[in-house]
Each structure stands twice: as structure tokens, then as C-alpha cells.
C-alpha positions as CSV (number, residue, x, y, z in Angstrom):
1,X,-3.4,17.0,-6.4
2,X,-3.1,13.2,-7.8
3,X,0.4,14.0,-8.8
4,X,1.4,15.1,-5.6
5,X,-0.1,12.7,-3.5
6,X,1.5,10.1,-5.6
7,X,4.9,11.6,-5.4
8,X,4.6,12.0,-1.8
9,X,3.7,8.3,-1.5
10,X,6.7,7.3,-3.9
11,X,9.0,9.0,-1.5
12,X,7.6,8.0,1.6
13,X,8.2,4.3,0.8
14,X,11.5,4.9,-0.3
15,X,12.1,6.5,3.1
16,X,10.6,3.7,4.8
17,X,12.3,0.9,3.1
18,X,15.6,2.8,4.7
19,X,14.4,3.0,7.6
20,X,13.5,-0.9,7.4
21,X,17.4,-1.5,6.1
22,X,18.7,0.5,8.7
23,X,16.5,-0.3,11.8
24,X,16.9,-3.8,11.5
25,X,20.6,-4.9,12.2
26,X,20.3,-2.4,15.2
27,X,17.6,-4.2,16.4
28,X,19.5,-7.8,15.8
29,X,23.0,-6.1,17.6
30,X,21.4,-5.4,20.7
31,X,18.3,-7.5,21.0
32,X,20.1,-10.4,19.8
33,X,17.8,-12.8,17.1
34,X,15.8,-14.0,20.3
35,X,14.8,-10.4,20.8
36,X,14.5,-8.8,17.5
37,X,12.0,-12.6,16.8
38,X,10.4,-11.3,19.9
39,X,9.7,-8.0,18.9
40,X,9.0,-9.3,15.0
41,X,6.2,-11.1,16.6
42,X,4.8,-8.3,19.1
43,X,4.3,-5.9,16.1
44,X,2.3,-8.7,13.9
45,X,-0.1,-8.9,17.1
46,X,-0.1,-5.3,16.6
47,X,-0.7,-5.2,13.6
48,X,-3.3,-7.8,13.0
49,X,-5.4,-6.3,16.0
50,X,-6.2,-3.7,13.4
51,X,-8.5,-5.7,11.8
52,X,-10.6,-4.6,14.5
53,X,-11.3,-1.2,12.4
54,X,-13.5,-3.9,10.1
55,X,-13.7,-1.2,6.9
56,X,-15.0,1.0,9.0
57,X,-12.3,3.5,8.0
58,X,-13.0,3.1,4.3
59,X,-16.9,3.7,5.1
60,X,-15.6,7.2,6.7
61,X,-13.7,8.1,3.8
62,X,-15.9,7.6,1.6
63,X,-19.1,9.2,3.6
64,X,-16.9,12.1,4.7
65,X,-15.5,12.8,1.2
66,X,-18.9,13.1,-0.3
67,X,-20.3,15.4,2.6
68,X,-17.2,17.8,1.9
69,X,-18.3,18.0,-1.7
70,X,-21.5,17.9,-0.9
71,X,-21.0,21.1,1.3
72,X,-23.0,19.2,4.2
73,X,-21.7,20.1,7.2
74,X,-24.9,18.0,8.9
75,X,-24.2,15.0,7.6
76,X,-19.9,15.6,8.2
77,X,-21.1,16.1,11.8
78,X,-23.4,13.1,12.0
79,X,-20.2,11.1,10.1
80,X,-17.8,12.4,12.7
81,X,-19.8,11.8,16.0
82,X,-21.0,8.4,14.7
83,X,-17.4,7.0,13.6
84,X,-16.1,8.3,16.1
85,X,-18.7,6.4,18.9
86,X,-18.0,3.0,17.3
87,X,-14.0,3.7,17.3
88,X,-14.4,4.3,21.6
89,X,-16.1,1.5,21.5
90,X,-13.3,-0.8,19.6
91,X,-10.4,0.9,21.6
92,X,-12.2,-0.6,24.7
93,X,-12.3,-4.0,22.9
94,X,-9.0,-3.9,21.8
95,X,-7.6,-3.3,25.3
96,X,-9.4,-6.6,26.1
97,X,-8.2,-8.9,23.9
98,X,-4.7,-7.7,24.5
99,X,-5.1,-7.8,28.7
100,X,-5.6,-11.7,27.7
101,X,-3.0,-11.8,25.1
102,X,-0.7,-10.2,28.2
103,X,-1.8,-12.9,30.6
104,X,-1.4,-15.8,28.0
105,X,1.3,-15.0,26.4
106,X,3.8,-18.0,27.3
107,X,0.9,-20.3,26.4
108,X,0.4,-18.8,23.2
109,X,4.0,-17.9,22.0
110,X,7.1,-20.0,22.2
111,X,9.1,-17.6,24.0
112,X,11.6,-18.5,26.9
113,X,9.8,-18.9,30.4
114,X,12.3,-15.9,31.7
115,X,11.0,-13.7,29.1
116,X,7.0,-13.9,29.7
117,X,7.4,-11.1,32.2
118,X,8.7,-8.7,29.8
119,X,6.8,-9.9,27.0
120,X,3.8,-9.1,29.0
121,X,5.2,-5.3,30.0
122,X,6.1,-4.6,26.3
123,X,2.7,-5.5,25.1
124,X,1.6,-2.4,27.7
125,X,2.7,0.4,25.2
126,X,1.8,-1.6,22.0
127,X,-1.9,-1.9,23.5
128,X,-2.2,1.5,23.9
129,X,-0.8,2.8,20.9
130,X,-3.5,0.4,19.3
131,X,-6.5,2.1,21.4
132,X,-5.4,4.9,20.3
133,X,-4.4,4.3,16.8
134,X,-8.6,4.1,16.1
135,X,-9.9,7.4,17.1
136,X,-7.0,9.0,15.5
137,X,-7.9,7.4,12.2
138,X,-11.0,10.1,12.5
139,X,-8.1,12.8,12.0
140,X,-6.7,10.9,9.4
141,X,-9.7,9.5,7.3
142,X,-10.0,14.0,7.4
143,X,-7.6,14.4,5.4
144,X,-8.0,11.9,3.1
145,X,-11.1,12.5,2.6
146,X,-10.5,16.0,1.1
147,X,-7.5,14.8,-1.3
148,X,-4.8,15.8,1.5
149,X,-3.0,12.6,1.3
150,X,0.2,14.4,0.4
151,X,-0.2,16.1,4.0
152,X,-0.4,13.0,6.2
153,X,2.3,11.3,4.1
154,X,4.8,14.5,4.8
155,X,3.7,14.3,8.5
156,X,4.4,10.6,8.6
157,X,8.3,10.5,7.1
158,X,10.0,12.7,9.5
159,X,8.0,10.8,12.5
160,X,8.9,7.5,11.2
161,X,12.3,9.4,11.3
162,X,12.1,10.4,14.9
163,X,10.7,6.9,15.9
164,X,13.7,5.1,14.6
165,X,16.1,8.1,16.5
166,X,14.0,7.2,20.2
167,X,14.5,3.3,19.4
168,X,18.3,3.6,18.9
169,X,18.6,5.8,22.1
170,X,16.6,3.8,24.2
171,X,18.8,0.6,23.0
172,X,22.4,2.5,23.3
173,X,20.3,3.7,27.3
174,X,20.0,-0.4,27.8
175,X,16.4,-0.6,28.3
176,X,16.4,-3.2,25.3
177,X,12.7,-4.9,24.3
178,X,11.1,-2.7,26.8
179,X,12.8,0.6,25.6
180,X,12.1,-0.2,21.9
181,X,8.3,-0.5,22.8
182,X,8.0,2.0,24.7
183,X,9.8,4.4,21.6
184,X,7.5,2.9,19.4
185,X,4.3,4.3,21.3
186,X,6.0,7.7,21.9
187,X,6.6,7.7,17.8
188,X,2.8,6.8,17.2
189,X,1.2,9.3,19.8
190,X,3.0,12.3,18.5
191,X,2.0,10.9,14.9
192,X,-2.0,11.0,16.0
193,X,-1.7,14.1,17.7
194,X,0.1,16.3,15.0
195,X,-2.4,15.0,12.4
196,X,-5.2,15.6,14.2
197,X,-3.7,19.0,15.3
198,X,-3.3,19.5,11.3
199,X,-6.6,17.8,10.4
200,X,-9.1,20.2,12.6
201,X,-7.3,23.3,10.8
202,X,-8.5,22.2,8.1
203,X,-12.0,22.1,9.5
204,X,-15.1,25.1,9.8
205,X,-15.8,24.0,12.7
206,X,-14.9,22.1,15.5
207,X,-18.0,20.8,16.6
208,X,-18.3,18.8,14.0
209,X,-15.9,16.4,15.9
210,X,-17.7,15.4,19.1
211,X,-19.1,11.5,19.6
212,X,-22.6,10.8,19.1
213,X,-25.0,8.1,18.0
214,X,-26.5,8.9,14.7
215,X,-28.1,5.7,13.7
216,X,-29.2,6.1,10.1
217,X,-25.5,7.2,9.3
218,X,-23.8,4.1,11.6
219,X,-26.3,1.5,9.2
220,X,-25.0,3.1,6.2
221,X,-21.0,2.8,7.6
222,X,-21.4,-0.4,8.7
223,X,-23.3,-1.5,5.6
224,X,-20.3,-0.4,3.3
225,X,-17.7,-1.0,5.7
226,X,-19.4,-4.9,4.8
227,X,-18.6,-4.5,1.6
228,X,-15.2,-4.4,2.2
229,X,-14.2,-6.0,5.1
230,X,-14.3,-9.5,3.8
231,X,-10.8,-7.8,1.5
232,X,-9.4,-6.4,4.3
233,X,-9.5,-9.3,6.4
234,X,-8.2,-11.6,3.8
235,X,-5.4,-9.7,2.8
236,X,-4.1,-8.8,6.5
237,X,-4.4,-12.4,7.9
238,X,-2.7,-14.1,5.1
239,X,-0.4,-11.9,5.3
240,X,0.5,-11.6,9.1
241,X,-0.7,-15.5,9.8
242,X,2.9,-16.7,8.7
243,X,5.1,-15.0,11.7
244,X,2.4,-15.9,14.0
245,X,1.9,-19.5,13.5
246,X,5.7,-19.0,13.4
247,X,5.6,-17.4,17.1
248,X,3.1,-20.1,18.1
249,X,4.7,-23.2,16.8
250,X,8.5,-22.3,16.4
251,X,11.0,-20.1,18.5
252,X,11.9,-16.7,18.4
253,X,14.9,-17.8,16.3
254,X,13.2,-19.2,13.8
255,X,10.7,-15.8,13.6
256,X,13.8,-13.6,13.2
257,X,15.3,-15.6,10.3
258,X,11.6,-15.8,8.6
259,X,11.2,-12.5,9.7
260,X,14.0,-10.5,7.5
261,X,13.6,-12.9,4.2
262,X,9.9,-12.4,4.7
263,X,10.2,-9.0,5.1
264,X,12.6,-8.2,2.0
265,X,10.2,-9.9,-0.1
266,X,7.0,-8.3,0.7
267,X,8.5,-4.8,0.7
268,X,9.6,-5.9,-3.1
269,X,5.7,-6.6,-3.7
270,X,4.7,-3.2,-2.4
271,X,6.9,-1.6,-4.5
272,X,5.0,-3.6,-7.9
273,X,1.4,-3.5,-6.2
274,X,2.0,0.5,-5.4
275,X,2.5,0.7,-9.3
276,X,-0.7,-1.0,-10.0
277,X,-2.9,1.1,-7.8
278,X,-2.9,4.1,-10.5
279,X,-4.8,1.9,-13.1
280,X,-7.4,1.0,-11.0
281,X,-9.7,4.4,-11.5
282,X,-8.9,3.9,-15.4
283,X,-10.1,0.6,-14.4
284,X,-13.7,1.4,-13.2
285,X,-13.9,4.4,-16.0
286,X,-13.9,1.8,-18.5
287,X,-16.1,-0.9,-16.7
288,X,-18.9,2.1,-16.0
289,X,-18.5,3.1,-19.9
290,X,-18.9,-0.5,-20.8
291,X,-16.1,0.2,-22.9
292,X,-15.0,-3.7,-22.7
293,X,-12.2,-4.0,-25.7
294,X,-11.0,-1.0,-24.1
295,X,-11.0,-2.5,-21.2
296,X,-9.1,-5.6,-22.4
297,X,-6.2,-3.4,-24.0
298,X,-5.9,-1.7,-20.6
299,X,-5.6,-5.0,-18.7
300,X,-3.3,-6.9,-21.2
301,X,-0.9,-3.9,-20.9
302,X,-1.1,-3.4,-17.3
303,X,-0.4,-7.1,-16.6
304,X,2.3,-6.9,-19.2
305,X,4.5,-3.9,-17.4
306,X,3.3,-5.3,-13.8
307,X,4.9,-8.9,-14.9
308,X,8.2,-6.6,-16.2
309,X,8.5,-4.9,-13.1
310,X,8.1,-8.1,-11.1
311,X,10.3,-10.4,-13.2
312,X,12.8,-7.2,-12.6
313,X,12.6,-7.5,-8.9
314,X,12.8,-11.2,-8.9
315,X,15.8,-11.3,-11.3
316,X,17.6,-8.5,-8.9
317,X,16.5,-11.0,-6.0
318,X,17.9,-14.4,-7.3
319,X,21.5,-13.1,-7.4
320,X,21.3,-10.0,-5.1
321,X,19.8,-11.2,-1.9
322,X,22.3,-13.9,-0.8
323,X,25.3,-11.2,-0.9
324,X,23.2,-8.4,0.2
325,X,21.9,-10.4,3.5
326,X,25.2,-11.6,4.5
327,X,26.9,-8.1,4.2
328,X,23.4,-6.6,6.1
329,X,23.2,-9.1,8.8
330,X,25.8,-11.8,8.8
331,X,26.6,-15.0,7.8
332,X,24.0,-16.0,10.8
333,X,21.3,-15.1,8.9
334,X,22.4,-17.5,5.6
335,X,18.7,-19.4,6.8
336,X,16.9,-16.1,5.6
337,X,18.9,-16.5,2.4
338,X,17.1,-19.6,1.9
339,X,14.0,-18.2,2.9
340,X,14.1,-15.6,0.6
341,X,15.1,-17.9,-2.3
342,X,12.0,-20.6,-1.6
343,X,9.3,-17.4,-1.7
344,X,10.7,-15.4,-4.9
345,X,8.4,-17.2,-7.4
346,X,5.4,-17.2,-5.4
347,X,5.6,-13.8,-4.1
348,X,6.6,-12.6,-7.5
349,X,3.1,-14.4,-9.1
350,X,1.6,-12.9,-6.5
351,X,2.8,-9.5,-7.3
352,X,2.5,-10.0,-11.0
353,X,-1.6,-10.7,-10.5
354,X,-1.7,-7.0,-9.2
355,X,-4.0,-5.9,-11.8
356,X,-6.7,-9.0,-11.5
357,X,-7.1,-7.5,-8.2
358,X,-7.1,-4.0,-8.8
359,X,-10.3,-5.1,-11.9
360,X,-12.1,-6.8,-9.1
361,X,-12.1,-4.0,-6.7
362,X,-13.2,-1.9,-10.0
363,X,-15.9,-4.5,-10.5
364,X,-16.8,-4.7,-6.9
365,X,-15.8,-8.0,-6.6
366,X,-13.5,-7.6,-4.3
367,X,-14.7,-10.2,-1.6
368,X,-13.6,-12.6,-4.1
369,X,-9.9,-11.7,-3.7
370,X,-10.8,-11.4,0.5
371,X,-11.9,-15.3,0.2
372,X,-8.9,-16.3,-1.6
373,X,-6.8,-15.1,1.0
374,X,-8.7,-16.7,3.4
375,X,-8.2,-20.2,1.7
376,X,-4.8,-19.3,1.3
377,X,-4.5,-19.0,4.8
378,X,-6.3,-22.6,5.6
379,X,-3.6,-23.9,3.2
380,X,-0.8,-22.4,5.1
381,X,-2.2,-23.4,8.1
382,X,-2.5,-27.2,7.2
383,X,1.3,-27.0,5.9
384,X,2.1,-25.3,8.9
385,X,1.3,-28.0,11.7
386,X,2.0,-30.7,9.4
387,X,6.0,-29.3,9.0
388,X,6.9,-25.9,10.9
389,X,7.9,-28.0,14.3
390,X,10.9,-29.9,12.1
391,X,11.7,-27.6,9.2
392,X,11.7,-24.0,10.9
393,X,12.5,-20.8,8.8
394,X,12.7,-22.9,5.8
395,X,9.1,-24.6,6.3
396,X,7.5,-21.5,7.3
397,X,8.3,-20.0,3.9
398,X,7.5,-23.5,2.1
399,X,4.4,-23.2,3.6
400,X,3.6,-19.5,2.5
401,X,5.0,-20.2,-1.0
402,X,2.6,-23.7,-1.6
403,X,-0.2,-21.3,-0.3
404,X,0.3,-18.6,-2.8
405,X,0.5,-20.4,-5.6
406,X,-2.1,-23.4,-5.2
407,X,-5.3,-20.7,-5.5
408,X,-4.9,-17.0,-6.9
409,X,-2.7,-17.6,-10.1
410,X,-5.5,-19.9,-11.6
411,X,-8.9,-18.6,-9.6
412,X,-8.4,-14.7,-10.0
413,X,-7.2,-14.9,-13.8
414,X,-9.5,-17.4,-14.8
415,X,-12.9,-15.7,-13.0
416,X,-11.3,-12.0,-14.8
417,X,-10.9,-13.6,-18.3
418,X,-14.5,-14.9,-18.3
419,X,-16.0,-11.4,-17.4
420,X,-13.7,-9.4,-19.8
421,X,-14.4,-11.5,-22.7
422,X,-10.5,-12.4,-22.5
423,X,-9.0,-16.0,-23.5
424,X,-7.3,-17.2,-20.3
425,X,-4.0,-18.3,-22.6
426,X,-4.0,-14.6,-23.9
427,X,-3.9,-13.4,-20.3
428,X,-0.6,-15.9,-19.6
429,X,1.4,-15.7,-23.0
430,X,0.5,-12.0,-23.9
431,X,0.5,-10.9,-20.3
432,X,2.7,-12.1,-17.7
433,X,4.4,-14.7,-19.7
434,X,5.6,-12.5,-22.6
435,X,7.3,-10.5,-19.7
436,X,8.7,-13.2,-18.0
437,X,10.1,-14.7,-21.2
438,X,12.1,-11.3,-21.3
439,X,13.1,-11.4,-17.7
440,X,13.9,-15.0,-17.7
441,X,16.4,-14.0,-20.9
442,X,18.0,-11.8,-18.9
443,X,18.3,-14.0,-16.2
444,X,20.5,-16.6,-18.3
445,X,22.6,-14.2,-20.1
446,X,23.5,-12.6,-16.4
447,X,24.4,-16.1,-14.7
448,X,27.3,-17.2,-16.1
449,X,28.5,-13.7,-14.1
450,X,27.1,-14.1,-10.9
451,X,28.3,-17.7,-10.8
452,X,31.8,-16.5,-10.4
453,X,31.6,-13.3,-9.3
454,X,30.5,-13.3,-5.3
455,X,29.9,-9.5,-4.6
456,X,31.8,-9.3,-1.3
457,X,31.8,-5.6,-0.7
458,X,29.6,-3.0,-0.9
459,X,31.0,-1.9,-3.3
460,X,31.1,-4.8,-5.6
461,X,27.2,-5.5,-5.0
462,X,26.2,-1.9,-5.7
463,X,28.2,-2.5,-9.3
464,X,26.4,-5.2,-9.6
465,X,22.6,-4.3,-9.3
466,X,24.1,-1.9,-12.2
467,X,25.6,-4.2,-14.4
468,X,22.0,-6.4,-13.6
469,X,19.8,-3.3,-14.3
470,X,21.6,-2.3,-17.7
471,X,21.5,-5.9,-19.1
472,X,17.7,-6.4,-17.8
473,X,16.6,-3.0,-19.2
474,X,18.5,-3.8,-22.5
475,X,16.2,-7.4,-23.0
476,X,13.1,-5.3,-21.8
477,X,13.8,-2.8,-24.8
478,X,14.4,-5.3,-27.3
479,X,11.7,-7.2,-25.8
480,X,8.3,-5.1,-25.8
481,X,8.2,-5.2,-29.4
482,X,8.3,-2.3,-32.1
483,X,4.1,-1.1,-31.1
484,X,5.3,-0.5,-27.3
485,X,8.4,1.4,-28.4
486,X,6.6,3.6,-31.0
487,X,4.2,4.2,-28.3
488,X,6.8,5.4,-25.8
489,X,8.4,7.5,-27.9
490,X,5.4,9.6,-28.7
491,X,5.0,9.7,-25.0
492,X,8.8,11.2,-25.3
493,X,8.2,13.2,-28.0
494,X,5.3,14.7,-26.7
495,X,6.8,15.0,-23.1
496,X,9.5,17.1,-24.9
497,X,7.1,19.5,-26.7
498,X,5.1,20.4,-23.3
499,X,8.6,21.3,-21.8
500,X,9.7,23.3,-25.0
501,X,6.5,25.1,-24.5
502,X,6.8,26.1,-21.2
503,X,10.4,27.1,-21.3
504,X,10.6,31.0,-20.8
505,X,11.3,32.1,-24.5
506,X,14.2,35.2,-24.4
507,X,13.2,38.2,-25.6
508,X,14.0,39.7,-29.3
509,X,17.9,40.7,-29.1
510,X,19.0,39.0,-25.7
């Protein structure tokens, strides 16, 4: 089940990512870079108004799981009706606050007077694919709770799929920003509905879906969902509070340029922080068992790969991203270039210090990485009015970057060593900084190359990200040292025997 629910994530963010590649020069062709800022915008109100759900849909994951293994159907019921109740009661509040985003929105954006209008109409869908979006995650939180991910995931792709076709047609059918909202919300209804069709088959009984107040079990929801909020929060503001401010302080211009550089670079993170995520239950094994050198050994390594992966990405970045940009969207978008350039250390740090996060959260000391982010976004918020208004694109990422890397590289690792036992310089030199050396290496031997040649075909750049991935992979071998390789090639070697042994042996005389 873990196997395939990780596969099925794998390959649902390698779908997505095309789907991100592909969607957005379509948007820029026929919204234009005032639109497709517009639209950047709209979906980080959308998105941020999902803070609303408070941890409340971890609290039913976690409550629901345990009365499915618990064989409770009372208790599921009593989960069920009281989530459920609360999530009415949010969709009513959400389609409050954005009925005064609607009527506010030239006050609160800087978007062109003639375009408040249809701001305000394309809002109309988003808000109620947000009302919605609660509720359903009842379906959802179902399916997750009894290990099912791999089913929502493979319900997901091919919508995500379809929603992408609607937006194209509604574009080539003229109906522009309207027309792309308007898809969206047809892509997320049919998403709610099919899982929630799928979710009650997988239920006894359908009662055990109907709203009610059950006030013992809405205490203990809220009283986790408490727990974890402060996380949630912290991680979804800091990271949505950039193209905001951006809509708020700049023009729609400036969000489109921020926009795509921003956008490259977290979707780089996701793909290092996704990697993280399956250490975290070895993680809190090891913490319970008070296993602490254990423990140490675990982290060390972890931070050692995550900061090989990241330095990978960030290497690929430095001399892939100009050519690849300018061959996606134009020489136009050179600004994003920039923007991409300013945020590769920070956002590579802050992928690198994956694993102090993923300790916390074993720890349960995860409101310390949600109040991080919360300073982070103070900083970014002082940088913000003091430069955005002059510097554009290229402040807004100045601003993110300065953020990132004043607070988390020296709080998170310095609070982790203390409570492991672990020297902070261990943590930096045998850590990240051992994998960085490697990277950085790399880095120099490939940029007397990339000086002269300038990738300007597709062609070319694919040939590149080769020639970059064989010479970084080469320094990564001769750089983990003789323990890691001996240790990967048992893992080879014994990789080998379990497929030897369950290859169909021929009979006698065959």
C-alpha cells in the first residue's frame, strides 16, 4: 500500500509539473501578461482562503483513520456528522469574505480600473469552488483515512487533465479570464463529486455521512486540529504572501513575471521536500524508541542526500533556467530569469532543511517551524513596502530570498542539534555542506561550457541537462565517499538477489 501510494504520488507530480509547463504560455498567448498576473493573483486568493479549513482536515484524518481500525462505526458516524457541521459552517464564511473581496477588489489589487468588473465576475466561480472544496474534503479525508491515497491521486491526474482541455477551449471560444474561471470550477466540481461518488463505495453505510453536532468529538477535532494549525498557517501564508503583496503593491505585470520564476522554483522544492516526507515515520520510530545515535545517523544522512538533490536542482537551475524561460515564454519574460536567479540559493536552503522539519513534526514540534514562517513573512513584509513600489519582479523575489534566509537556516538547525545531541558544525560540514562541496564542484567544472555554449534550441537544451546530469552524477559518485558506495551496492546486490529469486526458474530439460 505505501509503495503504491508513493508511486502514484511520484507520477502525479510529474503529470502536474506538465500540465504547469504546458498551461502556462497558453495562458500568457491569450490572456496577455496583464491577464495571466490577473489570474496568478485570483488563484493565491483561492488558495490562501483555504486556510479557513484550520487543521481541521488533519483532525479528521486522523479521528477517522483510527475509528476504521478501530471497527467503530459510532464514533466514524459522530466524526462524519461533526466535521462535516463545522465544514457548512466555513463554506458560509468563506462566501463572506470573498462577497467583500468581490466588492473591494480595485481597492485591494492593482488592477486596471476597466478590469474590476471582470475581476469581480471571475471571483464568482473561484468562490464557489472554495465552498465547496470543504465538504468535499469529508470524501477525501475517507479515503485517506483508510490508506486509499493511491485512489484519489489516480482520480486527480486525468481531472487535472480535463481541466487544462476546458481552459484551452474556453480561451480558443474567446471568453478569456472569465472562461478560464469558469473551466476551473467545472474541473474542481467534477473532481469532488467523483471522489465522493468513489469514497461512499467504500463505506458500510451511508448514514454514517449525514451533519450533526457531536460535541465531545468537535472538542477533540478542534483540540488537534490546534496542534497543527499554527504549521499550516505558517507554511501557506509565507508562501502565497509574496504574489499578494505583489497584487497589492505592484501591477499585474510585475505578478506575471514573479509569477513563473516563482513558480519554477517552488515546484523544484516540492520535488526535494516530496523526497523527505518518507523519512519522517523512520523519524518518530526512532524518537519513540529513544534510539537517539540512531537517530543522529538517520538525520546526518537524510540531510546529506536532501542537500545532493537540492544542490542537483540548483546546479540544473543556474545554467538551465535562463535558456529554458526564453524558449518557454519569450525574451519578455528575461525579468523572471532574474527572478529566478536572485531565489535559487534561498529556495535551495530552504529545500535542503527538509529534514529539520520533517524531525520536528516527528518531535511534535511542529509549531516551531509554523512561527518561523510567520516571522518570515513579517520580514518579507517589511522588505516589501520598503522596495516592491520601485524594484518590481526583481524586489519581490529580493524580498522572499532575504526572508528565507535571515531565520530557518540558523533557528531550525540550531534548536534540532541541541535536542539530538548533534554539534551544529557536524550538521553544516557533514550534512548539507559536504553535499554542496560536491555540487558546487560540479558547478565549476561545467561553466567554462555553459559560458559559450547558449542552448538555443530545444534541442540543444535537452543535450544539455544531459551533459549537466552525467558530469553532476559523476562528482556525486566520487563524492559520497567509499562507506556510501559500499552501502549502495549491497542495496544492489541485494536488490539483484530478490529479483533472481522471484524469476520463474525453467523446468528440468526446457
Amino acid at each position: 500500500m505505501i509503495v503504491r501510494n508513493t508511486l502514484m504520488g511520484w507520477a502525479a507530480r510529474a503529470v502536474n509539473l506538465a500540465i504547469s509547463l504546458v498551461s502556462v504560455p497558453i495562458l500568457v498567448h491569450y490572456l496577455g501578461k496583464d491577464g495571466f498576473g490577473v489570474w496568478l493573483l485570483l488563484m493565491n486568493v483561492w488558495i490562501m482562503v483555504g486556510l479557513f479549513d484550520l487543521g481541521i482536515y488533519q483532525a479528521y484524518v486522523r479521528y477517522a483513520a483510527h475509528d476504521f481500525a478501530a471497527g467503530d462505526p459510532e464514533n466514524l458516524a459522530a466524526t462524519n456528522a461533526s466535521c462535516l457541521s463545522l465544514y457548512l459552517i466555513i463554506s458560509g464564511l468563506v462566501l463572506a469574505v470573498y462577497a467583500v473581496v468581490a466588492y473591494y477588489a480595485n481597492a485591494l489589487f492593482s488592477i486596471p480600473p476597466e478590469s474590476t468588473l471582470l475581476v469581480r465576475w471571475a471571483l464568482l466561480p473561484l468562490a464557489v469552488s472554495s465552498a465547496a472544496s470543504f465538504p468535499a474534503r469529508v470524501f477525501e479525508g475517507l479515503l485517506f483515512a483508510q490508506e486509499k491515497i493511491y485512489v484519489y491521486t489516480a482520480i486527480g491526474v486525468p481531472l487535472n487533465l480535463g481541466r487544462l482541455g476546458l481552459m484551452i477551449a474556453a480561451l480558443e471560444m474567446g471568453w478569456g479570464l472569465m472562461g478560464v474561471s469558469l473551466a476551473f470550477l467545472a474541473g474542481s466540481l467534477a473532481e469532488y463529486l467523483i471522489v465522493a461518488w468513489v469514497s461512499l463505495r467504500h463505506l458500510p453505510s451511508r448514514r454514517w455521512l449525514r451533519p450533526g453536532w457531536h460535541r465531545e468529538r468537535v472538542k477533540q477535532i478542534v483540540k488537534y486540529a490546534a496542534d497543527t494549525m499554527l504549521l499550516i498557517v505558517g507554511n501557506r501564508v509565507r508562501a502565497r504572501t509574496p504574489t499578494l503583496l505583489m497584487g497589492i503593491l505592484s501591477n499585474p505585470v510585475a505578478v506575471a513575471k514573479f509569477g513563473v520564476g516563482n513558480r519554477l522554483m517552488s515546484q523544484s522544492v516540492e520535488q526535494v521536500t516530496a523526497s523527505v516526507v518518507a523519512a519522517q515515520p523512520r523519524f518518530s520510530l526512532l524518537e519513540s524508541a529513544e534510539e537517539t545515535d540512531k537517530l543522529r545517523e538517520l538525520f546526518l544522512r537524510t540531510c546529506f542526500y536532501t542537500g545532493l538533490i537540492s544542490g542537483f536542482l540548483a546546479v540544473g537551475i543556474v545554467f538551465l533556467a535562463g535558456p529554458f524561460i526564453h524558449l518557454w515564454l519569450g525574451p519578455e519574460f528575461s525579468e523572471s530569469v532574474t527572478v529566478v536567479h536572485i531565489l535559487v540559493l534561498p529556495m535551495t536552503l530552504f529545500a535542503a532543511l527538509g529534514p529539520c522539519e520533517a524531525l520536528l513534526y516527528s518531535l511534535k514540534k511542529q509549531r516551531i517551524t509554523g512561527l518561523v514562517s510567520l516571522a518570515e513573512v513579517a520580514v518579507m513584509v517589511l522588505i516589501y513596502y520598503l522596495i516592491l513600489a520601485r524594484t518590481g519582479a526583481s524586489g519581490a523575489a529580493l524580498g522572499l530570498g532575504v526572508a528565507l534566509v535571515c531565520l530557518r537556516p540558523w533557528l531550525l538547525p540550531a534548536y534540532i542539534s541541541r535536542r539530538i545531541g548533534l554539534p551544529l558544525w557536524a550538521f553544516w560540514l557533514k550534512g548539507i555542506g559536504r553535499a554542496w562541496l560536491i555540487l558546487a564542484l560540479a558547478a565549476l567544472a561545467l561553466w567554462p561550457l555553459f559560458i559559450y555554449w547558449r542552448l538555443g534550441s530545444w534541442l540543444e537544451l535537452v543535450a544539455g541537462g544531459v551533459v549537466l546530469s552525467l558530469v553532476c552524477l559523476g562528482f556525486m559518485i566520487a563524492g559520497i565517499g567509499a562507506a556510501e558506495r559500499t552501502y549502495w551496492q549491497g542495496k544492489l546486490s541485494s536488490l539483484r538477489e530478490r529479483l533472481a529469486s522471484a524469476r520463474p526458474r525453467r523446468p528440468a530439460g526446457s
